[in-house]
N, C-alpha and C positions, 0 to 999 in steps of 0.2 A: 495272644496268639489265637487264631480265628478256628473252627472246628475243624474248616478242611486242611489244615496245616496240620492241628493235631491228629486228626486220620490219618496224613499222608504219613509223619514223623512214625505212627505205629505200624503202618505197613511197609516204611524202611526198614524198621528195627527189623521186622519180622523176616522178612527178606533178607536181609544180611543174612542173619542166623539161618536160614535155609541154603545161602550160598555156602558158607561156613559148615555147615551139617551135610549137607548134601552135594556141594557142586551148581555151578553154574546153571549146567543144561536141567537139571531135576527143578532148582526153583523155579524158571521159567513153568513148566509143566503144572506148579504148585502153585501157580500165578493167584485161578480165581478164590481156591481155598486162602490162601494166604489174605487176598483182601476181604474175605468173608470174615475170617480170623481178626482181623483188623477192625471192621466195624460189628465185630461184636464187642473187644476190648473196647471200643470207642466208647459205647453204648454204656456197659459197665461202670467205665469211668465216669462219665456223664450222670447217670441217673442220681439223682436225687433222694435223700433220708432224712424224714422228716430227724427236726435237734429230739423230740423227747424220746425216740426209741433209743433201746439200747441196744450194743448189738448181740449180736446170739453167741455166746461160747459154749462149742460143745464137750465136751472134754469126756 
């Protein structure tokens, strides 16, 4: 799957759930947040860690 499919795939998810939470007419409105939202999950997913760290538990 190519990155902009997986952008697009998180910024449906995200959307639903705003339809589903809010209503049709609010997600519209929620539009550019919502894809801002979306390519920062994008980004997250994406980035990269190096194998020898470990990760941080904070407990």
């Amino acid at each position: 799957m190519s990155q902009s499919n997986d952008l697009e795939r998180i910024y449906q998810e995200l959307r639903r759930r705003a339809v589903a939470q809010f209503g049709e007419d609010r997600a519209v409105e929620l539009e550019s947040y919502l894809r801002t939202a979306a390519e920062q999950v994008h980004a997250v997913e994406g980035a990269e860690v190096h194998p020898d760290l470990e990760p941080l538990n904070q407990e």
